[in-house]
N, C-alpha and C positions, 0 to 999 in steps of 0.2 A: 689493903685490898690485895686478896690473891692474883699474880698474872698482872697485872695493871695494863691497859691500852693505851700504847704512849699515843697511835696515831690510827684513824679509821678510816676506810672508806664504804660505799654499800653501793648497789644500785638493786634495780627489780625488770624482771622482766616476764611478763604473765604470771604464775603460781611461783615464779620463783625469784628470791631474792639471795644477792650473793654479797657475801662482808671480806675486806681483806682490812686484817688486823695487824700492825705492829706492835709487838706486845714485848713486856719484860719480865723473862720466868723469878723465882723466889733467891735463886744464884744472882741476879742480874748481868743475865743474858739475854741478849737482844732475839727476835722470831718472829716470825711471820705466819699468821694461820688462814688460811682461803678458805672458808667454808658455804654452802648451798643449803637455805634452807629452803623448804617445797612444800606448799599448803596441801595438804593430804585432802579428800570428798569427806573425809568426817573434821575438817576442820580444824586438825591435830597438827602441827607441823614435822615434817622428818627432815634431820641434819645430817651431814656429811662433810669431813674438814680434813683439810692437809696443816701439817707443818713444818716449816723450813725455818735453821738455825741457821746465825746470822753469818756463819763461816761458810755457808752453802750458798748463799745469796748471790754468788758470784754465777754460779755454775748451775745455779736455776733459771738464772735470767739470761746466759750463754742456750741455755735446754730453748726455755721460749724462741730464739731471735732465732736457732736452729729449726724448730719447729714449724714457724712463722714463714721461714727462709723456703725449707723445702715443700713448705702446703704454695707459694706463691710460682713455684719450679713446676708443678704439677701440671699448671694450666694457665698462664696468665689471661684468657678470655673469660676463664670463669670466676666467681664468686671462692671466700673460702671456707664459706657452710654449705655450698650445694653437694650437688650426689656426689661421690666419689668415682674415679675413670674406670674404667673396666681395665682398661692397662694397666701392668705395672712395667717400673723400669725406666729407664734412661730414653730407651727408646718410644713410651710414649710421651715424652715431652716435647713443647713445641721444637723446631729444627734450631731455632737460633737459642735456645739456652742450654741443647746439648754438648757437653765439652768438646766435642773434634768440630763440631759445626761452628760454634762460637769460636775454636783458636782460629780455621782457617776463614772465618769472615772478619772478626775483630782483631787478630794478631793477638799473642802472646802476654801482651803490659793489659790487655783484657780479663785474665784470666784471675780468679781466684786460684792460692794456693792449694786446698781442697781439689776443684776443676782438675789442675794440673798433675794432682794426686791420684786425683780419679783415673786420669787417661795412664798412666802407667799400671795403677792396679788391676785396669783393664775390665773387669767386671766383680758385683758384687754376689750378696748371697739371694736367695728365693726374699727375704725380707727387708732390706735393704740395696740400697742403686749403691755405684762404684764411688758415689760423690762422699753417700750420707756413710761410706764405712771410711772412707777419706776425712769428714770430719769429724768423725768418731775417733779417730787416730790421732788427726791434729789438736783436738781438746785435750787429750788424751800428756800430751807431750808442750801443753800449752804452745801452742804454735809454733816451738823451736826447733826448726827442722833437723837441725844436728843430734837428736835424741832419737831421729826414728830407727834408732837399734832395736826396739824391742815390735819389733812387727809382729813376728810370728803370733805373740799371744792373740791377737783380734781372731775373731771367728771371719771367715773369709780370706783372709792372709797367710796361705803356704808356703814354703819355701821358696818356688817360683817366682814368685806374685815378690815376696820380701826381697829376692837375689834381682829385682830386676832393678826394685828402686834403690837399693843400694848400690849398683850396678851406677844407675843414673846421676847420682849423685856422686857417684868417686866421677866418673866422667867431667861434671858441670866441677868440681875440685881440681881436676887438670885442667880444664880450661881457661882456669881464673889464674892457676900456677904461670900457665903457658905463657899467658898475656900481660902477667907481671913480669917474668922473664925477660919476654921481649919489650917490655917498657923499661926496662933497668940496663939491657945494653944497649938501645938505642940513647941513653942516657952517658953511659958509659963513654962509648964510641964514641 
């Protein structure tokens, strides 16, 4: 059998039914395909499929919980199929899940690294908030912050924007210096 389906799931929902298939191409490589089939008025079915190799699987399901993350940052009184806000931005979000609002009411061990990225990058583009080009970055560098040399490339991150966090991070590097320092003569002495 061509493709073989090692694992299935489906479900339906009105005219449409949705399949996610784990499947093994003719290589024997592992995939994943989502496809939406949809009862057409003459009875006919029309399909529509994605698919994802299993080297991706990581960084699809990273996409989702991001996806997931920021439709839930939107509006937490609403739904996350309702109408979408007339706002955009940071600033239509509720107050407490706004980054400067959340550091100065929850404190700092609240804060996602993202958040904390955010407030330094300071602001994002017309399609994106300061957050989601923050996580963009940090997926980006798999979360290891010692790699954010390469800022400039992101859309949104100019020279500014990049000299600041770099800026901030030599700073939080002397502090740690500073405070080893003086842990070591205190030691000393």
């Amino acid at each position: 059998m061509k493709n073989p389906i090692l694992v299935t799931e489906s479900f339906s929902s009105g005219r449409d039914t949705y399949f996610f298939d784990f499947r093994l191409d003719v290589h024997n490589r592992k995939y994943l395909t989502m496809a939406c089939c949809q009862l057409q008025d003459d009875q006919t079915y029309k399909r529509a499929s994605l698919r994802f190799w299993e080297r991706d699987f990581e960084l699809v399901i990273q996409s989702f919980s991001s996806l997931f993350h920021h439709a839930a940052y939107a509006d937490r009184q609403r739904g996350l199929f309702d109408e979408p806000l007339a706002a955009k931005g940071i600033k239509s979000w509720p107050p407490e899940f706004r980054p400067r609002e959340k550091l100065a009411e929850q404190g700092r061990t609240a804060m996602a690294d993202a958040e904390l990225l955010a407030m330094l990058i300071g602001s994002g583009t017309p399609n994106e908030t300061a957050v989601d080009l923050a996580e963009q970055i940090l997926l980006s560098v798999d979360h290891d912050l010692k790699r954010l040399f390469e800022l400039c490339r992101f859309r949104g991150m100019g020279m500014a924007k990049s000299s600041t966090i770099i800026a901030a991070m030599e700073l939080s590097a002397r502090l740690v210096a500073a405070q080893s320092t003086k842990v070591w003569m205190k030691k000393v002495l």
